[in-house]
CHARMM-style PDB file with segment names, atoms N, HN, CA, C and O in Angstrom:
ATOM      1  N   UNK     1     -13.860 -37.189  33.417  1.00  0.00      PROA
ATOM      2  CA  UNK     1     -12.607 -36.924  34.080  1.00  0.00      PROA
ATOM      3  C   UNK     1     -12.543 -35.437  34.412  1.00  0.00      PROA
ATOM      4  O   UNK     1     -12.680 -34.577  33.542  1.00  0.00      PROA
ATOM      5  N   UNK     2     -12.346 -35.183  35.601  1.00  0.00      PROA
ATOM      6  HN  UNK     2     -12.235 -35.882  36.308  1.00  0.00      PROA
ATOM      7  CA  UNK     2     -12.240 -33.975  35.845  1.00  0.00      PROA
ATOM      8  C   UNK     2     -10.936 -33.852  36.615  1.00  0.00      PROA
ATOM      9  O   UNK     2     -10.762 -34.731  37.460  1.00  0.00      PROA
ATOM     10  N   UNK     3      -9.638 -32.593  36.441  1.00  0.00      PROA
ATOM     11  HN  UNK     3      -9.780 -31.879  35.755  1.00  0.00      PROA
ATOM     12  CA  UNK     3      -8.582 -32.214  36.812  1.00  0.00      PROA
ATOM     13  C   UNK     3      -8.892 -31.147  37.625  1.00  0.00      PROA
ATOM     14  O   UNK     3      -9.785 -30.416  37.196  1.00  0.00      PROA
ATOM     15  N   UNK     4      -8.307 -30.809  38.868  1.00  0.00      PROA
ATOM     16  HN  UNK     4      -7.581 -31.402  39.216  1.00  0.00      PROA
ATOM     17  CA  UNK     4      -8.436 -29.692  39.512  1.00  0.00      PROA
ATOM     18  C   UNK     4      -7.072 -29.150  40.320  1.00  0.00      PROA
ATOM     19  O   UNK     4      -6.205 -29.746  39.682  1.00  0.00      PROA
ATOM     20  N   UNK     5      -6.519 -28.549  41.116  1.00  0.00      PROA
ATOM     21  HN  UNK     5      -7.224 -28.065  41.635  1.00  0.00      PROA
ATOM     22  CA  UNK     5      -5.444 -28.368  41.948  1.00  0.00      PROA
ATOM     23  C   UNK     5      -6.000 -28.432  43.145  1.00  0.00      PROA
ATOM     24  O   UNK     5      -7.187 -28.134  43.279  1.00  0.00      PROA
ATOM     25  N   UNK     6      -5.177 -28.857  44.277  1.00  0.00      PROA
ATOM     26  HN  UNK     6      -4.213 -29.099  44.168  1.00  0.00      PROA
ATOM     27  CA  UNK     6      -5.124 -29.179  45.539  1.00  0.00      PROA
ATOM     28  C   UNK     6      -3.843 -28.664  45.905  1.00  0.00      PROA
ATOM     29  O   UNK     6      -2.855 -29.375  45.724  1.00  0.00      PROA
ATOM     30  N   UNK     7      -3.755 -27.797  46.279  1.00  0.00      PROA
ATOM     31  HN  UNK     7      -4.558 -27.219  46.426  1.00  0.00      PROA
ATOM     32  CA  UNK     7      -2.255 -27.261  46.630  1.00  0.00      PROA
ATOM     33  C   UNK     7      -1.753 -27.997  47.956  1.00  0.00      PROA
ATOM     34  O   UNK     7      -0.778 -28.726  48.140  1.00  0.00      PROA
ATOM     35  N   UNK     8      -2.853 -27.510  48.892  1.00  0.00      PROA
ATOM     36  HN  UNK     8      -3.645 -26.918  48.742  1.00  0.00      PROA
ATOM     37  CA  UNK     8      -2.192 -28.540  50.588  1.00  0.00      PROA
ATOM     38  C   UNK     8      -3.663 -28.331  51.101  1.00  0.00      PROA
ATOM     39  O   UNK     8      -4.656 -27.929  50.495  1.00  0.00      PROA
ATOM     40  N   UNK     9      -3.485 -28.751  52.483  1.00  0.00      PROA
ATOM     41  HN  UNK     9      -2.678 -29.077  52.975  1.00  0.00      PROA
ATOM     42  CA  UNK     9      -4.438 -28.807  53.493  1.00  0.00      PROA
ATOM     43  C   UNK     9      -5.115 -27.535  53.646  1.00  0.00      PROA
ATOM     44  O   UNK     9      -6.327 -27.354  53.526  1.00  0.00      PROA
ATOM     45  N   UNK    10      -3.853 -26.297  54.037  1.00  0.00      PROA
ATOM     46  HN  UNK    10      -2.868 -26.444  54.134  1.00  0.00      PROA
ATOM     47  CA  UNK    10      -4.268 -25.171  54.241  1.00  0.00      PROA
ATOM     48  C   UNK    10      -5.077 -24.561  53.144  1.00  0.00      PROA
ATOM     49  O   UNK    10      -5.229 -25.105  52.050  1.00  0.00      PROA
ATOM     50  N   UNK    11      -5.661 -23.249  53.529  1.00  0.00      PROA
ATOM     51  HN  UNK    11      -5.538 -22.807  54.417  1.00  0.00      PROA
ATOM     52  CA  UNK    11      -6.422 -22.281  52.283  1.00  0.00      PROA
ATOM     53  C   UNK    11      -5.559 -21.296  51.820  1.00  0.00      PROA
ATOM     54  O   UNK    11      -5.040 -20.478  52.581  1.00  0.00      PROA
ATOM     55  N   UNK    12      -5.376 -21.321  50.637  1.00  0.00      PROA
ATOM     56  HN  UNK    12      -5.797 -21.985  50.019  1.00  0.00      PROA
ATOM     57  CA  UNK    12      -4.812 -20.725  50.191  1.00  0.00      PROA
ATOM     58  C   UNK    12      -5.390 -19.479  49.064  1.00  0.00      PROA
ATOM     59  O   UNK    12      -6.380 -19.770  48.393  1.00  0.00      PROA
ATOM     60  N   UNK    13      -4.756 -18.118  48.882  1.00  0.00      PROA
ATOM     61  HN  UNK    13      -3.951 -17.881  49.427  1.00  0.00      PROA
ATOM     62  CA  UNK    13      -5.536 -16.888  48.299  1.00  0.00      PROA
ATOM     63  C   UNK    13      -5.778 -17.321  46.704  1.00  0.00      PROA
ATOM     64  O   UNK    13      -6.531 -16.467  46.236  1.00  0.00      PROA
ATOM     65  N   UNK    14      -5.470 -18.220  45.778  1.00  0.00      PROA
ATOM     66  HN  UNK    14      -4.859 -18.913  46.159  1.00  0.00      PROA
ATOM     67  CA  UNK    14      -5.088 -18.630  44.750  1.00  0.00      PROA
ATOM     68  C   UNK    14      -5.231 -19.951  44.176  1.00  0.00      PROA
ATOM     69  O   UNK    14      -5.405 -20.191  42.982  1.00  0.00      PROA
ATOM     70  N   UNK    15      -5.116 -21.051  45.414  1.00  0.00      PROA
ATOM     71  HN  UNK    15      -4.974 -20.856  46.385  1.00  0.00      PROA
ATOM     72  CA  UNK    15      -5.752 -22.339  44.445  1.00  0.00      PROA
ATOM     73  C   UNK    15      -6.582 -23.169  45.674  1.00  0.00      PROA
ATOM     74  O   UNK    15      -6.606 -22.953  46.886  1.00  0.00      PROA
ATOM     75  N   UNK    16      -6.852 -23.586  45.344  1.00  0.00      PROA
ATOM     76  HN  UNK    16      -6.833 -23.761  44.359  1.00  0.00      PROA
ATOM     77  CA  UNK    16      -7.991 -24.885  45.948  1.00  0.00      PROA
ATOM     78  C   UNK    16      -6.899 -25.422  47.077  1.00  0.00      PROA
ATOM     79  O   UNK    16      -5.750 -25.704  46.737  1.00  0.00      PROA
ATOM     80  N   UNK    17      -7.299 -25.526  48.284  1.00  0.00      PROA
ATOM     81  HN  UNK    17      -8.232 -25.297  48.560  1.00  0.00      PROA
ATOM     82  CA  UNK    17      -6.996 -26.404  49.139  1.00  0.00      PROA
ATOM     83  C   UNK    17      -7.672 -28.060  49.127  1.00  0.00      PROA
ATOM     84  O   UNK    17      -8.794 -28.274  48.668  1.00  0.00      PROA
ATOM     85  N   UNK    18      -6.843 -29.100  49.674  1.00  0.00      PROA
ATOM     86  HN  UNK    18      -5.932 -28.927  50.046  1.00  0.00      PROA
ATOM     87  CA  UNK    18      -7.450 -30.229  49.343  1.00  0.00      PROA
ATOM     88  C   UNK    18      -8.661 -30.025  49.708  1.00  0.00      PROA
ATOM     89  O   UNK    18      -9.253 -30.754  48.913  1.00  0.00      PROA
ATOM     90  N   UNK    19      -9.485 -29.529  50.376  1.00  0.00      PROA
ATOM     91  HN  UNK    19      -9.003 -28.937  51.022  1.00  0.00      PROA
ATOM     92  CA  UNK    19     -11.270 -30.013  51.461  1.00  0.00      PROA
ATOM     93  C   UNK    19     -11.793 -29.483  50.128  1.00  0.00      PROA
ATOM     94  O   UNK    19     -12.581 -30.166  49.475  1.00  0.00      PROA
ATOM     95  N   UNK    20     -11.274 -27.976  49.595  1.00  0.00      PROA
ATOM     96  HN  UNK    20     -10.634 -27.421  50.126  1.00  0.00      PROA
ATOM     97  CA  UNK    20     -11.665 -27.283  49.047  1.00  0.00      PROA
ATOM     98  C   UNK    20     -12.165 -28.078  47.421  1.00  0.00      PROA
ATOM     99  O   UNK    20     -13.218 -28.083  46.784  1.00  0.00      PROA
ATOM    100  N   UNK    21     -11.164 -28.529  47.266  1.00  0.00      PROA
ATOM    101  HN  UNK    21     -10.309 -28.525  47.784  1.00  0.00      PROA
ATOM    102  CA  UNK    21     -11.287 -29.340  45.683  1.00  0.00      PROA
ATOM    103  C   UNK    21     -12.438 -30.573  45.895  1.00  0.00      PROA
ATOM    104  O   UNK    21     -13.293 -30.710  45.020  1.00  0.00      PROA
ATOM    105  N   UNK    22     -12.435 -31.390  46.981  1.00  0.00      PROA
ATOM    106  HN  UNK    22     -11.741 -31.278  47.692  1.00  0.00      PROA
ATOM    107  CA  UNK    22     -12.890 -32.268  47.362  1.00  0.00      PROA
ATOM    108  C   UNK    22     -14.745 -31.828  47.507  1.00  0.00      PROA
ATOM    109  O   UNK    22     -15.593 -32.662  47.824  1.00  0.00      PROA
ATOM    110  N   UNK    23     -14.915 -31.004  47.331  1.00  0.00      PROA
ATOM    111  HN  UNK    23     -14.226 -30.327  47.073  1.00  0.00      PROA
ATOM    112  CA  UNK    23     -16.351 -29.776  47.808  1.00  0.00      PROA
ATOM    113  C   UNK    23     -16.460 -29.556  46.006  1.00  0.00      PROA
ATOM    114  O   UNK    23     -17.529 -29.870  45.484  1.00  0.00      PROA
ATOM    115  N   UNK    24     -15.518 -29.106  45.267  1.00  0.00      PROA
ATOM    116  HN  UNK    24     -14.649 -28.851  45.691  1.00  0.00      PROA
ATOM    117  CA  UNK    24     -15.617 -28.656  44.023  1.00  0.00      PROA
ATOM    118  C   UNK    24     -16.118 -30.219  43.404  1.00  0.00      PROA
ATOM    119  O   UNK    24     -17.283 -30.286  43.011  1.00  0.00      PROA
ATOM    120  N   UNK    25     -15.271 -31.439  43.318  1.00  0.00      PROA
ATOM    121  HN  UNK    25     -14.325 -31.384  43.638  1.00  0.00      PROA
ATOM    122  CA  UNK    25     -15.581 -32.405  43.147  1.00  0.00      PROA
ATOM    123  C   UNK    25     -16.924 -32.793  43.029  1.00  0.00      PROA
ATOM    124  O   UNK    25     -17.582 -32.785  41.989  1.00  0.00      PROA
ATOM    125  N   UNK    26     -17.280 -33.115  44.093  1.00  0.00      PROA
ATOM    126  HN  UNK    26     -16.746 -33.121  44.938  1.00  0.00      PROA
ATOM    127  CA  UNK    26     -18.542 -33.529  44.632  1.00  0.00      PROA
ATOM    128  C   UNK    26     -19.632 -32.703  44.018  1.00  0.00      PROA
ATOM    129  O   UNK    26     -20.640 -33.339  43.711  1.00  0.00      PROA
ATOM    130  N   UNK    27     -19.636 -31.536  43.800  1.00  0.00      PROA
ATOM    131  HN  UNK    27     -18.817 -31.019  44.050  1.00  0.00      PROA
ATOM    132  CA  UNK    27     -20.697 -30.265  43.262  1.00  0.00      PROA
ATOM    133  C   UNK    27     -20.471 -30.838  41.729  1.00  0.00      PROA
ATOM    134  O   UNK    27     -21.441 -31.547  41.464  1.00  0.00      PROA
ATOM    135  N   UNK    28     -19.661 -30.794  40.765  1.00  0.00      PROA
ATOM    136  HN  UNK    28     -18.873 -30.218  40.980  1.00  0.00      PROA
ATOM    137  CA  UNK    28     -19.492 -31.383  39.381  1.00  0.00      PROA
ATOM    138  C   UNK    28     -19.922 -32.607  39.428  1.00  0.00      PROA
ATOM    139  O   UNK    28     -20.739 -32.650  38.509  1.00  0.00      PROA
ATOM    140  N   UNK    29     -19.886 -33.661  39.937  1.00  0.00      PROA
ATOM    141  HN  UNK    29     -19.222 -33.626  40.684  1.00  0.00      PROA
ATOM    142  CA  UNK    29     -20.179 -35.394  39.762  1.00  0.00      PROA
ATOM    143  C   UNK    29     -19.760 -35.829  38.984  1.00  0.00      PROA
ATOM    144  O   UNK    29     -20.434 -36.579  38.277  1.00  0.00      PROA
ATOM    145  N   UNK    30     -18.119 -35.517  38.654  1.00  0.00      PROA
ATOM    146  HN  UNK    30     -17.573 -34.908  39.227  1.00  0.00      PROA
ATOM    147  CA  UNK    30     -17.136 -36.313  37.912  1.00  0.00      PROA
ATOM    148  C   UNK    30     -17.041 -37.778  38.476  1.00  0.00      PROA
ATOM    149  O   UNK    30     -17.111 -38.055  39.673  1.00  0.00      PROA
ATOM    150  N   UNK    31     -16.890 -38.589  37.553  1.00  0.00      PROA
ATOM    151  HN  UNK    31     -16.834 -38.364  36.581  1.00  0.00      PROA
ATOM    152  CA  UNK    31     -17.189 -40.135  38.350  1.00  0.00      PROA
ATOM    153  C   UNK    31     -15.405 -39.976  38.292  1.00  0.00      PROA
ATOM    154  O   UNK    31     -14.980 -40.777  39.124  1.00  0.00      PROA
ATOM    155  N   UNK    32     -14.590 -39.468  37.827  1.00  0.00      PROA
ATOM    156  HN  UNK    32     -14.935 -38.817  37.151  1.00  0.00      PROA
ATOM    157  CA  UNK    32     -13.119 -39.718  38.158  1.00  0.00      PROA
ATOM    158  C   UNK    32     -12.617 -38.325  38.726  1.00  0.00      PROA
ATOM    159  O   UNK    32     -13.184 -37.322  38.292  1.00  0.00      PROA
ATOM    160  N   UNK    33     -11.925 -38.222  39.364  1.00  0.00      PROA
ATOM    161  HN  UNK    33     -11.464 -39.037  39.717  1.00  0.00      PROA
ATOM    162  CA  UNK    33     -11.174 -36.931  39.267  1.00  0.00      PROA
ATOM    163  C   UNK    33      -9.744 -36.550  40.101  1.00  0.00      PROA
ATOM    164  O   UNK    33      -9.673 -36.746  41.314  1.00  0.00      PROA
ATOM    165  N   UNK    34      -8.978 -36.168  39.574  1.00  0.00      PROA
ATOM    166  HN  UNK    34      -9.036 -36.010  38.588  1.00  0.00      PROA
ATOM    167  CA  UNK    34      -7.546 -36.047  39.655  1.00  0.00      PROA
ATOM    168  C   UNK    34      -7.104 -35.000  40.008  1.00  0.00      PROA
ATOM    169  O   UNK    34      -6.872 -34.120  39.179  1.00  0.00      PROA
ATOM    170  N   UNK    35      -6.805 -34.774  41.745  1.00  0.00      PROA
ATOM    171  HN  UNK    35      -6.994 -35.488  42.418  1.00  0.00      PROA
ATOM    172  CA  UNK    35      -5.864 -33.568  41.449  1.00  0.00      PROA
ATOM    173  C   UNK    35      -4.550 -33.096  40.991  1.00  0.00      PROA
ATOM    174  O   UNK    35      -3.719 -33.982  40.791  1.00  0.00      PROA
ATOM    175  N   UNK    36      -4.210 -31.933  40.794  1.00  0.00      PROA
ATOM    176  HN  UNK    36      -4.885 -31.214  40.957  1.00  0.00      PROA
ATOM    177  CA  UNK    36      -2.865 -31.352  40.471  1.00  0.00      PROA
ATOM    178  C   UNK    36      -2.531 -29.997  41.469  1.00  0.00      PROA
ATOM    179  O   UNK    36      -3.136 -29.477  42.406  1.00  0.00      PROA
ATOM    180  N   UNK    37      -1.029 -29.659  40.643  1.00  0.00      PROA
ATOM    181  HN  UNK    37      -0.538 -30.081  39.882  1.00  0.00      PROA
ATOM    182  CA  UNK    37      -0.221 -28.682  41.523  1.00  0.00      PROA
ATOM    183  C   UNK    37      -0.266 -28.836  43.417  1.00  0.00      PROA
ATOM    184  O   UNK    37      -0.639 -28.123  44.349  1.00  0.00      PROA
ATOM    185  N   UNK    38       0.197 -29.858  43.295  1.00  0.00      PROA
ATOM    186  HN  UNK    38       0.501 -30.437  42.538  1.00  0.00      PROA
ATOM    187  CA  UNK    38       0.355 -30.394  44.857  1.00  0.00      PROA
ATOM    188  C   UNK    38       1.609 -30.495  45.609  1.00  0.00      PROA
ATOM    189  O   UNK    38       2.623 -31.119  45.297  1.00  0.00      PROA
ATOM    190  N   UNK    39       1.277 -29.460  47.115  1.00  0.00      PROA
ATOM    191  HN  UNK    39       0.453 -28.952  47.368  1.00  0.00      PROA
ATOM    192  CA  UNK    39       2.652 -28.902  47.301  1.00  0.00      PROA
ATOM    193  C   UNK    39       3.372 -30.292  47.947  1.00  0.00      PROA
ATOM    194  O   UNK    39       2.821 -31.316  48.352  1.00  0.00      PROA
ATOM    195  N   UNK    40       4.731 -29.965  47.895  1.00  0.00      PROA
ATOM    196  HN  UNK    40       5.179 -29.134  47.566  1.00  0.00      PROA
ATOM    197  CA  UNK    40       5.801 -31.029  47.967  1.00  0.00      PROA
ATOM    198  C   UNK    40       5.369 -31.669  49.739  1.00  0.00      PROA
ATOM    199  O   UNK    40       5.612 -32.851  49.981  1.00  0.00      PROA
ATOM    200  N   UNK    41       4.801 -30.857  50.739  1.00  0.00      PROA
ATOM    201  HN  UNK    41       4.603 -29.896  50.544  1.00  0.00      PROA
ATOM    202  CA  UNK    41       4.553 -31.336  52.134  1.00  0.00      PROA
ATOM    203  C   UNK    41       3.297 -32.087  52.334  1.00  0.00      PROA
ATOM    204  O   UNK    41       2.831 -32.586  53.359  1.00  0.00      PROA
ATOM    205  N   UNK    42       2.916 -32.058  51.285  1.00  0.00      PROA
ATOM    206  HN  UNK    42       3.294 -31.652  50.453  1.00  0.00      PROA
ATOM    207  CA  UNK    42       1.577 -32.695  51.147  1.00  0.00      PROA
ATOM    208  C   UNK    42       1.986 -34.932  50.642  1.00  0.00      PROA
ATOM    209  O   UNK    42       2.294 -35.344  49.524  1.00  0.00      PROA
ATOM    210  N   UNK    43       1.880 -35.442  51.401  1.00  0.00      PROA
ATOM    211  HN  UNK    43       1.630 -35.106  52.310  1.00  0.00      PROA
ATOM    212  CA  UNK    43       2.005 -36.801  51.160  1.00  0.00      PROA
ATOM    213  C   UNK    43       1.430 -37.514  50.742  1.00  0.00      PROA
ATOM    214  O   UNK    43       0.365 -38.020  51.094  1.00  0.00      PROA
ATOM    215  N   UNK    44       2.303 -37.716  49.600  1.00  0.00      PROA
ATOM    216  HN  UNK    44       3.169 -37.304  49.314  1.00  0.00      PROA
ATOM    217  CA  UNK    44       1.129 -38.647  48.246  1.00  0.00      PROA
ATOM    218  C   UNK    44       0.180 -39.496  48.822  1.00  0.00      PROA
ATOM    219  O   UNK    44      -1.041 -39.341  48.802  1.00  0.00      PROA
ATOM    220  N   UNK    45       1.062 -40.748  49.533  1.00  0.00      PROA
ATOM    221  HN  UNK    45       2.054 -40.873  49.549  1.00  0.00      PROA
ATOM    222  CA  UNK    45      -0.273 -42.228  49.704  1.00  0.00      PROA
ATOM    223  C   UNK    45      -0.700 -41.695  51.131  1.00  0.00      PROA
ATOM    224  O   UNK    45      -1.299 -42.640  51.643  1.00  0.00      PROA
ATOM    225  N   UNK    46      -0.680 -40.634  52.020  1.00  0.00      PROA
ATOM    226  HN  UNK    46      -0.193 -39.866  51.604  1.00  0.00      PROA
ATOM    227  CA  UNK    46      -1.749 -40.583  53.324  1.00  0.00      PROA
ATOM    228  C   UNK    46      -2.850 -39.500  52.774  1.00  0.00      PROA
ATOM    229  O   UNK    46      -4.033 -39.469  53.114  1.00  0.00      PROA
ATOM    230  N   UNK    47      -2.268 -38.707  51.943  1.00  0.00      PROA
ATOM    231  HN  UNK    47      -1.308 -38.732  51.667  1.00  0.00      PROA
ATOM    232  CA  UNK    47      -3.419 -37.791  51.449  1.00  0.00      PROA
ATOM    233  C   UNK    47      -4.421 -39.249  50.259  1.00  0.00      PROA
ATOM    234  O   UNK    47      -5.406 -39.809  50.740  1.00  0.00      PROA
ATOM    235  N   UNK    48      -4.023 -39.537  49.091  1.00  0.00      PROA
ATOM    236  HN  UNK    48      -3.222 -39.082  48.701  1.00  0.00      PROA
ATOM    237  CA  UNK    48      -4.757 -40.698  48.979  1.00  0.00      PROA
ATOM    238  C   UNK    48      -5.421 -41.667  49.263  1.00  0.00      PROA
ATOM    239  O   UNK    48      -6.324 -42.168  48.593  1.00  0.00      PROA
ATOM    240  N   UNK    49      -4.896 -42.093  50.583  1.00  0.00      PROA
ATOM    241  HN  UNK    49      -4.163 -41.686  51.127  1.00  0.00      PROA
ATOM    242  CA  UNK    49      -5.778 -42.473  51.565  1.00  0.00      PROA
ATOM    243  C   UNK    49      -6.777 -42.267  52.212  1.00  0.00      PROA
ATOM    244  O   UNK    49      -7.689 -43.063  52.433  1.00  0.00      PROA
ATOM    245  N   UNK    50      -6.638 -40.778  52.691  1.00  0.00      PROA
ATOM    246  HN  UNK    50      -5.897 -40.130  52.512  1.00  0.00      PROA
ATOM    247  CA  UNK    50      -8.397 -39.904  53.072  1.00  0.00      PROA
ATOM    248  C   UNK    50      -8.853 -39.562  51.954  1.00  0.00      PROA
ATOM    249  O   UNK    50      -9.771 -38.764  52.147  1.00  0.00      PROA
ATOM    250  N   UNK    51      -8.674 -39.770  50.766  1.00  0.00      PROA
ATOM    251  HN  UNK    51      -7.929 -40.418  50.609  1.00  0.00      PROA
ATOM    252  CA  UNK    51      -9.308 -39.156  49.692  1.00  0.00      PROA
ATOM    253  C   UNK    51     -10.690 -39.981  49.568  1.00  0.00      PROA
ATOM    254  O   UNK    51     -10.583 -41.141  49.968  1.00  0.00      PROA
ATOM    255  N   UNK    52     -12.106 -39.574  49.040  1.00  0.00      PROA
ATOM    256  HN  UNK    52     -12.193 -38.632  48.714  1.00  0.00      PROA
ATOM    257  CA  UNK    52     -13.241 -40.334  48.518  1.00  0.00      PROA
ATOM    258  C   UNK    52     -12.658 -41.233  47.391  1.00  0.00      PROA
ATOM    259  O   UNK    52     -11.629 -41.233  46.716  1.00  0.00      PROA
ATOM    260  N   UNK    53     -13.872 -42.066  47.497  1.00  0.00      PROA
ATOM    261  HN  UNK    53     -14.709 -42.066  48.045  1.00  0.00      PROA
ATOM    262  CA  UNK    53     -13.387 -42.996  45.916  1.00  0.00      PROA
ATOM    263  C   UNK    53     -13.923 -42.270  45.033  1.00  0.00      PROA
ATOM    264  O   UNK    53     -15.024 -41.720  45.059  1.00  0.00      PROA
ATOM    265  N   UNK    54     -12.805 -42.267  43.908  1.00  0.00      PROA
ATOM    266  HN  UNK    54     -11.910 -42.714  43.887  1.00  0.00      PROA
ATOM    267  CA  UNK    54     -12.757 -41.508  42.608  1.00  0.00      PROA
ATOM    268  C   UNK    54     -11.877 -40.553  42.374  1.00  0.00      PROA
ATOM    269  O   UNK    54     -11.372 -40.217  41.303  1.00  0.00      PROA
ATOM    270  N   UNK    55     -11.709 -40.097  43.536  1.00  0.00      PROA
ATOM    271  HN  UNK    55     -12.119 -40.370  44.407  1.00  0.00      PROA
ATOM    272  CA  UNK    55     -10.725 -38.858  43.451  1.00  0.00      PROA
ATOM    273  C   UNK    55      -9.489 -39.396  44.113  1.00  0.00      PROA
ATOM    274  O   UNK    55      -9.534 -40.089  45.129  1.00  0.00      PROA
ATOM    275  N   UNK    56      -8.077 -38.953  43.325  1.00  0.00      PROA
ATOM    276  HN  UNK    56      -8.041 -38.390  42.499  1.00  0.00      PROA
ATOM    277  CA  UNK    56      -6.886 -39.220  44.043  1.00  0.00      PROA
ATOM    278  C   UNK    56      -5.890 -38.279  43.134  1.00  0.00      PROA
ATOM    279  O   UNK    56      -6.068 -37.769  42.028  1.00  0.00      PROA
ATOM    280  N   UNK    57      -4.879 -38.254  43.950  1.00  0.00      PROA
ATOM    281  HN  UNK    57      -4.735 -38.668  44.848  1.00  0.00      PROA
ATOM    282  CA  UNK    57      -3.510 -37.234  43.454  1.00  0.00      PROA
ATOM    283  C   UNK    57      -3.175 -37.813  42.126  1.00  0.00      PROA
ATOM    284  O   UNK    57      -3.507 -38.948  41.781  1.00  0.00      PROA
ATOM    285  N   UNK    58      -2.393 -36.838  41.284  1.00  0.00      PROA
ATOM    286  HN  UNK    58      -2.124 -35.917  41.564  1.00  0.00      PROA
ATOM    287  CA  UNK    58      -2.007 -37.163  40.042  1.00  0.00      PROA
ATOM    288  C   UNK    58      -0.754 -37.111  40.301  1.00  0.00      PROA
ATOM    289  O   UNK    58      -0.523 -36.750  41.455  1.00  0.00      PROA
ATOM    290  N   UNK    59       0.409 -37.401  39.483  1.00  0.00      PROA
ATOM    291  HN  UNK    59       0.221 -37.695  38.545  1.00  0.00      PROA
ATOM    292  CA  UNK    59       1.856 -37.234  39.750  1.00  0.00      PROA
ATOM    293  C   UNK    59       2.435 -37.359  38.628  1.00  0.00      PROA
ATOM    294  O   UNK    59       1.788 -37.906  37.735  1.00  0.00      PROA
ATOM    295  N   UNK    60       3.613 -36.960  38.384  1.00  0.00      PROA
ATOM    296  HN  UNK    60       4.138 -36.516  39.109  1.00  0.00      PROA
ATOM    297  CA  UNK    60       4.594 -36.553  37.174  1.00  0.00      PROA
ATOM    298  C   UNK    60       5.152 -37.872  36.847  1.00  0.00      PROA
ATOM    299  O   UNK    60       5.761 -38.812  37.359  1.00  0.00      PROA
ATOM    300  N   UNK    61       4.458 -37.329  35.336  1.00  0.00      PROA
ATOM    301  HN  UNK    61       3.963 -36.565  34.920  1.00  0.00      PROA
ATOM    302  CA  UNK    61       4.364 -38.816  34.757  1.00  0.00      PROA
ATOM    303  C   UNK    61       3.364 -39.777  34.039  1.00  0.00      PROA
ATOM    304  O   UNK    61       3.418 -40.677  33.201  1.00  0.00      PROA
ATOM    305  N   UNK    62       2.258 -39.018  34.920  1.00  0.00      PROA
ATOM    306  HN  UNK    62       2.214 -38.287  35.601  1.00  0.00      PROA
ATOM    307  CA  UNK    62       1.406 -39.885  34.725  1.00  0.00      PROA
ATOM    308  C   UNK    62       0.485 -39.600  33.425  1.00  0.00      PROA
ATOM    309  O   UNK    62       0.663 -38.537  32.831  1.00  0.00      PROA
ATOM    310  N   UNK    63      -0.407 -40.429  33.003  1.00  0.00      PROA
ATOM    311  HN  UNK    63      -0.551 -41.293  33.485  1.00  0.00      PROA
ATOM    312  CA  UNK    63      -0.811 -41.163  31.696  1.00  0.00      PROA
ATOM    313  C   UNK    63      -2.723 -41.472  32.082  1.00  0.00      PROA
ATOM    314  O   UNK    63      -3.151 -42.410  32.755  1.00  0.00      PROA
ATOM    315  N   UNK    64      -3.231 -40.806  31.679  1.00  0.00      PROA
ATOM    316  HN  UNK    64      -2.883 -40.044  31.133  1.00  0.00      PROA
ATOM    317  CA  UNK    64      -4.214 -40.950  31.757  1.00  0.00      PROA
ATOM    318  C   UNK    64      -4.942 -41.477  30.157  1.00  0.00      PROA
ATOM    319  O   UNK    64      -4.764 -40.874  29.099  1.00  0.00      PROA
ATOM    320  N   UNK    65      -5.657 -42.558  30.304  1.00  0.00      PROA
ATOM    321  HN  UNK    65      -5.802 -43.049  31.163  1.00  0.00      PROA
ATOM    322  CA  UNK    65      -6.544 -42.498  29.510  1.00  0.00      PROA
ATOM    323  C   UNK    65      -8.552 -42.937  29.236  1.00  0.00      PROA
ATOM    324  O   UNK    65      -9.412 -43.683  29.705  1.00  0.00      PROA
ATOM    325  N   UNK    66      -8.451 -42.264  28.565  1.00  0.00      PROA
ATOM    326  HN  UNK    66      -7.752 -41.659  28.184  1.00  0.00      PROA
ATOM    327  CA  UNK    66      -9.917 -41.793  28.131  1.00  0.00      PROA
ATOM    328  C   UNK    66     -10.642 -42.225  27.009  1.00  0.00      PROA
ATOM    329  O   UNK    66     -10.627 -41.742  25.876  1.00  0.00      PROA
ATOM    330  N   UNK    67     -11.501 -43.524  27.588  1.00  0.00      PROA
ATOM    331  HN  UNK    67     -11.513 -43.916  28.508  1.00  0.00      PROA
ATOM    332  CA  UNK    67     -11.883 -44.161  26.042  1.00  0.00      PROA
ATOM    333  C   UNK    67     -13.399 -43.348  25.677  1.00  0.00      PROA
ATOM    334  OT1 UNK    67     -13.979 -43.571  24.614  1.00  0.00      PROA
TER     335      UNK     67
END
């Protein structure tokens, strides 16, 4: 399981843009991975939607587990 931030589309001076995390992803070969700190203009199920399989948004609340 790997956690990372995806802030938005754009690049930003400070955290991972989605392409950006999606590049970080792929270089680690986490078979799961979850982003975080995702800005509010950023849309949960269309960004989930272009996402690869394995990787998708995390959200408040959520419960991960790890056997």
């Amino acid at each position: 399981m790997l956690v990372l931030d995806a802030l938005q589309h754009r690049k930003h001076s400070t955290h991972f843009s989605v392409e950006e995390a999606i590049e970080a992803a792929r270089r680690i070969g986490a078979r799961r991975t979850l982003f975080t700190h995702i800005a509010h203009a950023l849309g949960h199920e269309a960004t989930n939607a272009m996402l690869p399989d394995g990787i998708r948004l995390a959200h408040d609340g959520m419960r991960v587990n790890i056997a």
